[in-house]
MDTraj code that builds the backbone (N, CA, C; nanometers):
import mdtraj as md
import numpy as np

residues = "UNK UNK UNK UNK UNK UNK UNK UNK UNK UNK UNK UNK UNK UNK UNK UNK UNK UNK UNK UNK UNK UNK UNK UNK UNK UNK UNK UNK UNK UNK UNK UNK UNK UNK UNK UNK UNK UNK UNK UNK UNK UNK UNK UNK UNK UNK UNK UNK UNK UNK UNK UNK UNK UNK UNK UNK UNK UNK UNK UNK UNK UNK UNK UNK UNK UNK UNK UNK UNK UNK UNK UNK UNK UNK UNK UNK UNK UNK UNK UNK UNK UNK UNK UNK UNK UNK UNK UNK UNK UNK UNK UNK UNK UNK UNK UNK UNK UNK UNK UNK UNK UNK UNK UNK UNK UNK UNK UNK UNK UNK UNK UNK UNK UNK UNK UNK UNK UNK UNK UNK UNK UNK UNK UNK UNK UNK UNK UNK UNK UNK UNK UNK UNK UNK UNK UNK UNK UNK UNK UNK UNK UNK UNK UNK UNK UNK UNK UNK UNK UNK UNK UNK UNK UNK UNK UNK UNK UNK UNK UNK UNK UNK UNK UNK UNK UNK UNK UNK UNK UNK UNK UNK UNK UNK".split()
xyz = np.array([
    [-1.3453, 0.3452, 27.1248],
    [-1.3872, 0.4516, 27.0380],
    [-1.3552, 0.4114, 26.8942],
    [-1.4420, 0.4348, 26.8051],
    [-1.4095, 0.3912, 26.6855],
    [-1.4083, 0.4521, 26.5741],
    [-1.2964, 0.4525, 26.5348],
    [-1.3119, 0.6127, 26.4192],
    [-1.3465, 0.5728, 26.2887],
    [-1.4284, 0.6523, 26.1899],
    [-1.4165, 0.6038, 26.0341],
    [-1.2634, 0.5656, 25.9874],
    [-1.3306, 0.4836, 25.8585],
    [-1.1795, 0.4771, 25.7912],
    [-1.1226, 0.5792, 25.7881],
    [-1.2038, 0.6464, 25.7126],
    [-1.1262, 0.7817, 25.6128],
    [-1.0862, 0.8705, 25.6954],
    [-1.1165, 0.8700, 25.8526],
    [-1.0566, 0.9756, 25.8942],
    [-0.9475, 0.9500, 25.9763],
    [-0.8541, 0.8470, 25.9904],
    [-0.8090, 0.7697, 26.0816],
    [-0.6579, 0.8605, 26.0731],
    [-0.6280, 0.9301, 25.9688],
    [-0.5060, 0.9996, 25.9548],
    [-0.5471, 1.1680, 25.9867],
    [-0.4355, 1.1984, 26.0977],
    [-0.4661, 1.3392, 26.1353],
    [-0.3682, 1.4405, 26.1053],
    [-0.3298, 1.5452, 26.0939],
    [-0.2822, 1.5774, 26.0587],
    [-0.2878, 1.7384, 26.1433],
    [-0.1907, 1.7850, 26.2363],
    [-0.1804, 1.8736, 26.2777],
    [-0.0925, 1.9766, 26.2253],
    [-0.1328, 2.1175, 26.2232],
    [-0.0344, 2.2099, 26.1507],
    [-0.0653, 2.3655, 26.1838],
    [0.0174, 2.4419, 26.2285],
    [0.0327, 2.5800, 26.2115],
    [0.1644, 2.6363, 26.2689],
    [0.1389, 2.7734, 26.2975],
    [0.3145, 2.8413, 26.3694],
    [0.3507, 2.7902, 26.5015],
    [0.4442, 2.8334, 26.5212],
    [0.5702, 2.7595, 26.6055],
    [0.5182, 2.8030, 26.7405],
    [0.5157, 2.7336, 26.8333],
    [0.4642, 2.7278, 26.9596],
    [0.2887, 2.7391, 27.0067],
    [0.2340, 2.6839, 26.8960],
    [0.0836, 2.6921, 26.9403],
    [0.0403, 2.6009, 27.0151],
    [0.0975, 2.4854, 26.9972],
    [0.0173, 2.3647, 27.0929],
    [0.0261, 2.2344, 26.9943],
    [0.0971, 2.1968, 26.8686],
    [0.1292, 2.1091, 26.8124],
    [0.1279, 2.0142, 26.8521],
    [0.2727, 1.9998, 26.9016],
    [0.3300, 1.8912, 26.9876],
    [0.2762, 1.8313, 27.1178],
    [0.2134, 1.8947, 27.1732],
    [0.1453, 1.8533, 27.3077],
    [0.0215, 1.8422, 27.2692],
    [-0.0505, 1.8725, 27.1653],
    [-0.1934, 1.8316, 27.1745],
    [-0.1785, 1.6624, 27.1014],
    [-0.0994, 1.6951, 26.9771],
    [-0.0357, 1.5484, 26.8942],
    [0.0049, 1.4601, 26.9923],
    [0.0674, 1.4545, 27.1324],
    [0.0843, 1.3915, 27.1672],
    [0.0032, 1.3376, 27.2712],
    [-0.1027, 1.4059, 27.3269],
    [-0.2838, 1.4090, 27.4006],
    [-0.3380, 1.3148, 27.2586],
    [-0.3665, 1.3895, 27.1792],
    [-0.4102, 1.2669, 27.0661],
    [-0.3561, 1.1344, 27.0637],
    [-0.2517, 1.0933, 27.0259],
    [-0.1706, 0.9848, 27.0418],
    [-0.2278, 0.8537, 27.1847],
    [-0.1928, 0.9276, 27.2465],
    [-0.2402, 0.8658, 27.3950],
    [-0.3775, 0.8080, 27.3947],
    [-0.4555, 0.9177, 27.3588],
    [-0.5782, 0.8982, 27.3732],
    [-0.6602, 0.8043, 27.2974],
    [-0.6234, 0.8348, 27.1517],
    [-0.6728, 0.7429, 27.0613],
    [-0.5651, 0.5977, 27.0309],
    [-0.4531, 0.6107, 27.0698],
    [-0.3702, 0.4811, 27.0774],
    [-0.3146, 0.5004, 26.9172],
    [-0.3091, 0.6366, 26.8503],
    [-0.2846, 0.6028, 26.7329],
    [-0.1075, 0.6336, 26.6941],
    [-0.0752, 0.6299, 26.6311],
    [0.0944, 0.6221, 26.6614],
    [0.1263, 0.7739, 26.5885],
    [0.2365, 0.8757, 26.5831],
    [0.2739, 0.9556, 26.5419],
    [0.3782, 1.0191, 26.5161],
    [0.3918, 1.0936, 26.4188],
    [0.5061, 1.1424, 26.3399],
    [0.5300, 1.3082, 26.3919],
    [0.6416, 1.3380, 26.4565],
    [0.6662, 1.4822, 26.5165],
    [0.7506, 1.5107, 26.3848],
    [0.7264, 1.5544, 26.2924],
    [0.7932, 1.6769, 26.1761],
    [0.9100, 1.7521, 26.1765],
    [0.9291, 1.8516, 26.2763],
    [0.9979, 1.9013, 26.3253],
    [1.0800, 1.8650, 26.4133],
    [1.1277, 1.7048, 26.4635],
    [1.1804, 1.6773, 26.5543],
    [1.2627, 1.5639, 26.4313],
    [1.1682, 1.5527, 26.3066],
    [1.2740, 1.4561, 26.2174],
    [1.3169, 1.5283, 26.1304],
    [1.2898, 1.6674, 26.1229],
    [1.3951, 1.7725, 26.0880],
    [1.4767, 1.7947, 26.1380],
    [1.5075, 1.8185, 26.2950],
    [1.6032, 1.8832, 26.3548],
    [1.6897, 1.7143, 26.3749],
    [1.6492, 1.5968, 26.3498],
    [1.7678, 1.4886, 26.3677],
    [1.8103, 1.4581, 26.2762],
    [1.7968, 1.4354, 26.1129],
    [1.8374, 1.4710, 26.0041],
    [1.8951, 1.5799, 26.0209],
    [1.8851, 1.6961, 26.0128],
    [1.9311, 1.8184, 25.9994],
    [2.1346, 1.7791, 26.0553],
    [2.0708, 1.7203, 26.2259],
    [2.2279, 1.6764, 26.2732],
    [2.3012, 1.5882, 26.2054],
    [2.2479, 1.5044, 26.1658],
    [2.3125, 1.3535, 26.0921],
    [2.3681, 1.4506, 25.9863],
    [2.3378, 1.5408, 25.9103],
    [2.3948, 1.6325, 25.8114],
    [2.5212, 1.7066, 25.8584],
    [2.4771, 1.7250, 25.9817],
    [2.6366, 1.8418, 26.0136],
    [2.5300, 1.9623, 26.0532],
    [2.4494, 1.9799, 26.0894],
    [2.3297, 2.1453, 26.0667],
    [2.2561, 2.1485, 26.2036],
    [2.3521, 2.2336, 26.2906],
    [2.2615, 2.2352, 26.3678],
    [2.1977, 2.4092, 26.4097],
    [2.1982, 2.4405, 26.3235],
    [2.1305, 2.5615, 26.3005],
    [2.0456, 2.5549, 26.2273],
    [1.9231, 2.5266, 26.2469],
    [1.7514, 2.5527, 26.1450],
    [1.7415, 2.6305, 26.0950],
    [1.8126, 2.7721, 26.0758],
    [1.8032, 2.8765, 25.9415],
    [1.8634, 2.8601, 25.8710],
    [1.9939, 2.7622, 25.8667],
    [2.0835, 2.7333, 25.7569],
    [2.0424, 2.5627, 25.6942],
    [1.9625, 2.4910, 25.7612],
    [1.9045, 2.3713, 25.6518],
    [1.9207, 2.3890, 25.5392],
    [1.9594, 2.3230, 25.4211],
    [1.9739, 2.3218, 25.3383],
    [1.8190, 2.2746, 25.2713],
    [1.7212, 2.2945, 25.1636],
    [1.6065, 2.2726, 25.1318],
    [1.5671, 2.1232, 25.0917],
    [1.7236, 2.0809, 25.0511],
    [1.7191, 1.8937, 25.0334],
    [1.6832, 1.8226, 25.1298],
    [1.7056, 1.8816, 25.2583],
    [1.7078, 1.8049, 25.3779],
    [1.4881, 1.8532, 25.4270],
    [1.4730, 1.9252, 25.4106],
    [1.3038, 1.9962, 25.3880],
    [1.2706, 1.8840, 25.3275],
    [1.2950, 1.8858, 25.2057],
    [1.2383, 1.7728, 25.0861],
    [1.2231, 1.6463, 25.1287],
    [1.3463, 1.6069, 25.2340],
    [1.3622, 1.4380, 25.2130],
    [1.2044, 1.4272, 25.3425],
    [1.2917, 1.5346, 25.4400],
    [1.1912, 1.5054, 25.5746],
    [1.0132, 1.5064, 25.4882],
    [1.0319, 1.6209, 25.4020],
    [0.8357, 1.5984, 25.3360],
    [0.8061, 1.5019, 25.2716],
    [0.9057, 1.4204, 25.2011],
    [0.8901, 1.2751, 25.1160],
    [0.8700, 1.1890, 25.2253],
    [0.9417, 1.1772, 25.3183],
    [0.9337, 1.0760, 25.4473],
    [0.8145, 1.1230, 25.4768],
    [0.7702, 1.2222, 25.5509],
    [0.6159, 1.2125, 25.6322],
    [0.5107, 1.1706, 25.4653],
    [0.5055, 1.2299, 25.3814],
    [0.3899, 1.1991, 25.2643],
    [0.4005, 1.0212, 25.3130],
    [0.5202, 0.9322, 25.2573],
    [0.5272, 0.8084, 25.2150],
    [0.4384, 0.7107, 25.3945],
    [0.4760, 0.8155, 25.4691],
    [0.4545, 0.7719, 25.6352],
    [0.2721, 0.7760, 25.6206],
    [0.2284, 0.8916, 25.5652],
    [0.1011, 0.8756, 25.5784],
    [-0.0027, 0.7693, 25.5006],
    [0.0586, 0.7553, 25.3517],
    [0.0562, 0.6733, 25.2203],
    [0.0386, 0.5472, 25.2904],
    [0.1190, 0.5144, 25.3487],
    [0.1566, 0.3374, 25.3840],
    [0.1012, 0.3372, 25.4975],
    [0.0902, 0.4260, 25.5691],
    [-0.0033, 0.3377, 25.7077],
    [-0.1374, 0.2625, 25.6889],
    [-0.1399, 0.2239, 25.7601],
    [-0.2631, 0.1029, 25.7635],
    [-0.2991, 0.1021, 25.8295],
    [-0.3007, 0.1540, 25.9754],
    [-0.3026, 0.2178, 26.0618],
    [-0.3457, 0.3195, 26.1212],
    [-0.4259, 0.4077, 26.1942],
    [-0.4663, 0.5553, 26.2689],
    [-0.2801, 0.6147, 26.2589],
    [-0.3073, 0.7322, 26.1974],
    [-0.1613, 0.8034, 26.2155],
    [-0.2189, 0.9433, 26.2600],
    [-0.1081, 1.0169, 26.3366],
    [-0.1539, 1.1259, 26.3279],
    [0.0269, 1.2271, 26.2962],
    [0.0213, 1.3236, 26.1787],
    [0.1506, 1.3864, 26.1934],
    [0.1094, 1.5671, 26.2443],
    [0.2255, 1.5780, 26.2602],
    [0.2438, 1.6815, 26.3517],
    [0.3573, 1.7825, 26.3021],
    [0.3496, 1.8848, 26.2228],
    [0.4237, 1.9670, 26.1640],
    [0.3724, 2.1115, 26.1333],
    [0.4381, 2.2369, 26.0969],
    [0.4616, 2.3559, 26.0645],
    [0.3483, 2.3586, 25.9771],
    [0.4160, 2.3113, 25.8445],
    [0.3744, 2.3126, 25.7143],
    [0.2783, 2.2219, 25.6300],
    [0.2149, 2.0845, 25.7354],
    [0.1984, 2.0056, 25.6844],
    [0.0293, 2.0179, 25.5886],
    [-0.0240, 2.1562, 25.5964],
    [-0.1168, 2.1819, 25.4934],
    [-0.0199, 2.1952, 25.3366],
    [0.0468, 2.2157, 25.3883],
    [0.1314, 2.2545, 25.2111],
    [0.1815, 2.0866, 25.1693],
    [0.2965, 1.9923, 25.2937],
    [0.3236, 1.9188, 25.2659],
    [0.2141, 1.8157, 25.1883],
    [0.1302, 1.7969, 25.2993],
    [0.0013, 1.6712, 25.2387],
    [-0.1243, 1.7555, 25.1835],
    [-0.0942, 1.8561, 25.1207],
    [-0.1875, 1.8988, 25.0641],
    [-0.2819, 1.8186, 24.9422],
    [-0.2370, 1.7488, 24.8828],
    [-0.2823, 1.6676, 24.7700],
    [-0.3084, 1.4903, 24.8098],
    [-0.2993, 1.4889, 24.9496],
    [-0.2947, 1.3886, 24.9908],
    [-0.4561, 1.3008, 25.0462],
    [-0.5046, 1.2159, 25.0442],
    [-0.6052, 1.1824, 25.0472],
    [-0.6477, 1.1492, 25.2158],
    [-0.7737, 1.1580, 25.2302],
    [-0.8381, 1.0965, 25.3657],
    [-0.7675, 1.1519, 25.4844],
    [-0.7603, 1.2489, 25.4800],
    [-0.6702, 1.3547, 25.6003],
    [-0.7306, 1.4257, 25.6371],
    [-0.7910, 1.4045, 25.7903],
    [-0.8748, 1.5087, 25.8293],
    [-0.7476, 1.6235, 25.9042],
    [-0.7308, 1.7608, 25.8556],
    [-0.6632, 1.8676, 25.8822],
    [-0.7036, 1.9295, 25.9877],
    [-0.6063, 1.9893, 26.1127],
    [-0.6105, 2.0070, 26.2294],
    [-0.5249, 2.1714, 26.2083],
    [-0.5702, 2.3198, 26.2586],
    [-0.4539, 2.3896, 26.2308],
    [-0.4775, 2.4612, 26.3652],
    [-0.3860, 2.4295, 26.4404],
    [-0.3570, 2.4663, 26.5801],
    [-0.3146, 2.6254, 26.6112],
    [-0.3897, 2.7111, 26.6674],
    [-0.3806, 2.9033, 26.6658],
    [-0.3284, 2.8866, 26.8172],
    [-0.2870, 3.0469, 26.7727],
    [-0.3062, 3.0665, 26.9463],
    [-0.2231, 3.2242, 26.9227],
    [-0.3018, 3.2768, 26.9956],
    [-0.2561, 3.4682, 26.9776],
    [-0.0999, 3.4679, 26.9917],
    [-0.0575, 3.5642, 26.9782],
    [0.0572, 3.5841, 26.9560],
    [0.1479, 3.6116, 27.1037],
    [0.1007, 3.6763, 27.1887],
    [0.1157, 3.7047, 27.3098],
    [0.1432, 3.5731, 27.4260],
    [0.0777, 3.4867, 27.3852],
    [0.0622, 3.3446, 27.4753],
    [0.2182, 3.2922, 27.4046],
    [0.2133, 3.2529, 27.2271],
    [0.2785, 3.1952, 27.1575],
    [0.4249, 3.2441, 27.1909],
    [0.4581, 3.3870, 27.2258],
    [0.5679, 3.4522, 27.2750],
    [0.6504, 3.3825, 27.4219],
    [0.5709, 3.3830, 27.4951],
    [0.5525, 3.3452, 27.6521],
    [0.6375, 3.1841, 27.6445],
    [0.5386, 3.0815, 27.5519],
    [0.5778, 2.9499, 27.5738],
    [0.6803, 2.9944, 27.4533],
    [0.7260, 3.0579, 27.3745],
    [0.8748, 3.0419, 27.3462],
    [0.9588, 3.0957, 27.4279],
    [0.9924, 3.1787, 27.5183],
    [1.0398, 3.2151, 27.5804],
    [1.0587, 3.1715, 27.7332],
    [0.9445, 3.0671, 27.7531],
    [0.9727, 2.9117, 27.8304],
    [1.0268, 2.8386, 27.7781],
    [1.0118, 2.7854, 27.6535],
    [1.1051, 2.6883, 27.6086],
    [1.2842, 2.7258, 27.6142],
    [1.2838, 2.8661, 27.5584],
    [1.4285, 2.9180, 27.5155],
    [1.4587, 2.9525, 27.6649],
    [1.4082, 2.9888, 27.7273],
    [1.4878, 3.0849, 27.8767],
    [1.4525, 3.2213, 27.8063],
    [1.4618, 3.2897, 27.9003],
    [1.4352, 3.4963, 27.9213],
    [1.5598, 3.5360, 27.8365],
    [1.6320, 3.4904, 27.8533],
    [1.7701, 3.5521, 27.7522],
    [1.7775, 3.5176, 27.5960],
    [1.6602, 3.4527, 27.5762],
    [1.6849, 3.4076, 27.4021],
    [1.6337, 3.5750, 27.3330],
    [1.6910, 3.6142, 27.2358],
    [1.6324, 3.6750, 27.1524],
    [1.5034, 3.6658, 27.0344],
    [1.4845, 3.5417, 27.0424],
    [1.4114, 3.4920, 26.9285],
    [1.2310, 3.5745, 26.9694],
    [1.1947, 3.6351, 26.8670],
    [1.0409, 3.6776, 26.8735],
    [0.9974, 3.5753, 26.7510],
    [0.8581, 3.5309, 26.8368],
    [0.7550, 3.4746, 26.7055],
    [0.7216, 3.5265, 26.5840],
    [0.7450, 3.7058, 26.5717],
    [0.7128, 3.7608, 26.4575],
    [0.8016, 3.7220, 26.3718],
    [0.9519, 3.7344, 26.4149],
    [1.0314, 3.7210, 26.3288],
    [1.0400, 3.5483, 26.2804],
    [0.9968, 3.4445, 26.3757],
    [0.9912, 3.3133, 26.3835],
    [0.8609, 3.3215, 26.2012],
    [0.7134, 3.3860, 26.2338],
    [0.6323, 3.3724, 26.1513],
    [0.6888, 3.4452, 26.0491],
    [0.7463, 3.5446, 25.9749],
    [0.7927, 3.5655, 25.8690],
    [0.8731, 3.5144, 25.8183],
    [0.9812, 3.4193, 25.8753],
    [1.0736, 3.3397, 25.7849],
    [0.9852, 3.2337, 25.7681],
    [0.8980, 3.2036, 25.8116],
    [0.7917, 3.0656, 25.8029],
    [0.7435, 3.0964, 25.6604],
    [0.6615, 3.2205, 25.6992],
    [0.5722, 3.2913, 25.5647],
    [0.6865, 3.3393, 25.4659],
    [0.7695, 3.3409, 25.4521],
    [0.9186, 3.3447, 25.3533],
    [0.9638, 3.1991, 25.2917],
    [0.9595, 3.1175, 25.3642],
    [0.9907, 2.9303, 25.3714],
    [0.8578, 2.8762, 25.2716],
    [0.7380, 2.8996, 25.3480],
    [0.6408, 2.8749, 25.2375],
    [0.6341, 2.9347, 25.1190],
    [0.6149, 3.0486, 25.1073],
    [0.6202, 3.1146, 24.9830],
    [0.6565, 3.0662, 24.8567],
    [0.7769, 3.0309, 24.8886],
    [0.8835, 2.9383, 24.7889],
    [0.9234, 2.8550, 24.8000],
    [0.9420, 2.8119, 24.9027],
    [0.8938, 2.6138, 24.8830],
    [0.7719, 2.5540, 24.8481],
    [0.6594, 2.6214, 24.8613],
    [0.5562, 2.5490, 24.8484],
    [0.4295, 2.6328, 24.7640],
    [0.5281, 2.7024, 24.6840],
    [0.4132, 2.7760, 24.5765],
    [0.3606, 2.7187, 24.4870],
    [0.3966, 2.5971, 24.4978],
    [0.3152, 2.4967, 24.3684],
    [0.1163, 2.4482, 24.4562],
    [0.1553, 2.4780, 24.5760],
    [0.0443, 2.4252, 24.6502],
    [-0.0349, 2.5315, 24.7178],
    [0.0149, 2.6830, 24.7031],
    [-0.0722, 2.7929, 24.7753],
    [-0.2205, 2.8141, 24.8011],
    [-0.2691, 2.7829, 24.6012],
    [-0.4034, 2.7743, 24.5652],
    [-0.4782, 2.6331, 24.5601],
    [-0.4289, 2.5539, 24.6339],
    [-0.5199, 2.3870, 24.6899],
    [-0.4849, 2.3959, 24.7999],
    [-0.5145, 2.4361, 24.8985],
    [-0.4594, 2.4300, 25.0174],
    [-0.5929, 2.3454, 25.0610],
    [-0.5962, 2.2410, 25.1681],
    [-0.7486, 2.1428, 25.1894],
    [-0.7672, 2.2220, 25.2821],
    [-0.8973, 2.2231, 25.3061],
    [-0.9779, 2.2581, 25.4651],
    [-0.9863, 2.2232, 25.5429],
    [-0.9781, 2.2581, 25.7027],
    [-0.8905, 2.2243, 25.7854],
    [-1.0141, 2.3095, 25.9383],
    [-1.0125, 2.2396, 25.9986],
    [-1.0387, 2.2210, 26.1299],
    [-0.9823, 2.3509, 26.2204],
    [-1.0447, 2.4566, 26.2725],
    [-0.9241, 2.4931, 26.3505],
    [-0.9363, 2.4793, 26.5114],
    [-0.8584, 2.4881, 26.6033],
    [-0.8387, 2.4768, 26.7707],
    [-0.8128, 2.6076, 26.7964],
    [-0.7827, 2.6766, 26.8810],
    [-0.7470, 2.7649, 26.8938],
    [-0.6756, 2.7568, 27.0657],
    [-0.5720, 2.7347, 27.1029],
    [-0.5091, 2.7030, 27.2063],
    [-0.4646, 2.8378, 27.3067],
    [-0.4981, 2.9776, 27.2699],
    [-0.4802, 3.0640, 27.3346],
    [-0.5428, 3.0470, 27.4994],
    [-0.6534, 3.0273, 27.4783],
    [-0.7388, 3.0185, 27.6569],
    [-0.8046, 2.8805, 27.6862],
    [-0.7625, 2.7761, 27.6253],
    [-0.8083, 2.6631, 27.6692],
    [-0.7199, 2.5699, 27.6779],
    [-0.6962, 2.4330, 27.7557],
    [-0.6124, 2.3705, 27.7883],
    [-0.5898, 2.2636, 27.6546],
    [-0.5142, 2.2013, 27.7083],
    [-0.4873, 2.1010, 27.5863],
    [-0.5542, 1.9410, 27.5977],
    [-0.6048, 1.9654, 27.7262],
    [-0.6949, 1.8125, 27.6991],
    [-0.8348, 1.8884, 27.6676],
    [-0.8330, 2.0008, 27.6630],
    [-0.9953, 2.0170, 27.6275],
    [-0.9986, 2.0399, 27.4699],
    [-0.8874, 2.1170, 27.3956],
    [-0.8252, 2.0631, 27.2974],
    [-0.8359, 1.9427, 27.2247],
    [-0.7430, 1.8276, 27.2922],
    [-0.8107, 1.6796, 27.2711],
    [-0.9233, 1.6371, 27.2276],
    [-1.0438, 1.6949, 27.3180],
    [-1.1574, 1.6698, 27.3312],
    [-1.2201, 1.7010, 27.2067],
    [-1.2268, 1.8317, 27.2151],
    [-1.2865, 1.9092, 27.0662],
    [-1.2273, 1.8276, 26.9429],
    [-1.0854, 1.7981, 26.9181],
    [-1.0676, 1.7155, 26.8024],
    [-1.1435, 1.5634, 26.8344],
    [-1.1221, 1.5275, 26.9047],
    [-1.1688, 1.3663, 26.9071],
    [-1.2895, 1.3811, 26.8853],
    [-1.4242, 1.5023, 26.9098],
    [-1.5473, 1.4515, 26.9141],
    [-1.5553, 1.5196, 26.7629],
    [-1.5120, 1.6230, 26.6936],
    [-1.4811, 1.6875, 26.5441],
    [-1.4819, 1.5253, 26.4889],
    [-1.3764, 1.4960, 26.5170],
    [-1.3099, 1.3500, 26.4455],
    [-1.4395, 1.2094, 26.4078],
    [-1.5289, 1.2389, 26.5538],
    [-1.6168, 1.1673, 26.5492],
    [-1.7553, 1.1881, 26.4589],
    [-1.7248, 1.3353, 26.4579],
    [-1.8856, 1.3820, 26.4009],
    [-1.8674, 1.3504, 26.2083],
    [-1.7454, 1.3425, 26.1730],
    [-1.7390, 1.3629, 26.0623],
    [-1.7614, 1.2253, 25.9626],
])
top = md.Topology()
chain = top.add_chain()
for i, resn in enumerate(residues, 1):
    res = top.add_residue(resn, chain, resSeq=i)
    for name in ("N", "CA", "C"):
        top.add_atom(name, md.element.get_by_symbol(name[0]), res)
traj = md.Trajectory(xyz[None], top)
């Protein structure tokens, strides 16, 4: 399969438990292209810091992880694909990035957090999406009004290789 240049960098992004990580990593596989999980080089930085609580990160440690993925996408030479929260705000100004923003109702998004955490976590997605929409606000108000255009999936009632599919043939048409 052979992708254009310009589109060879992907870039997945929306709220917390939509299908990120598992579709990024269906991509990966599929296209053989290598990838950057966001949130997983937050939360290992975060430890190397002493932080293992994600509401108390300090915003330096945000910064370094968004300088690292920008410089990751910059220098590849390579098909990349990254995989993060925020990464319309992060690589917003960034070139040849075809944008991926992964949905999925709120009801489903609840369910697989509450698979991930166990039945006893307290954590709700609402409260998960307002510190998000609080986090952006002011970290990334320099970038609100350029935000690039972006692709969307919608992972509520369809699987994640059919998922796959829809981006890879998107990827192709463009």
């Amino acid at each position: 399969m052979r992708i254009p240049k310009k589109l060879r960098k992907v870039a997945l992004f929306g709220g917390s438990c939509t299908g990120k990580t598992t579709i990024g990593a269906g991509l990966s596989s599929k296209l053989n292209y290598k990838i950057r999980y966001c949130g997983q080089e937050l939360k290992d930085l975060a430890r190397e810091h002493g932080y293992y609580d994600l509401d108390n990160v300090p915003l330096s440690i945000h910064e370094e992880v968004d300088r690292a993925t920008k410089e990751f996408v910059s220098s590849s030479t390579t098909p990349c694909i990254v995989e993060g929260r925020f990464l319309n705000f992060v690589l917003f100004d960034s070139d040849d990035i075809i944008f991926i923003e992964v949905k999925c109702n709120d009801g489903e998004r609840q369910d697989r957090l509450l698979s991930r955490f166990g039945n006893s976590t307290n954590l709700l997605i609402s409260d998960i999406d307002c510190k998000d929409r609080a986090f952006t606000a002011e970290t990334y108000k320099y970038a609100l009004n350029s935000l690039p255009e972006a692709i969307t999936v919608d992972t509520s009632s369809i699987g994640i290789d059919e998922c796959v599919a829809i981006i890879i043939d998107t990827i192709m048409k463009q």
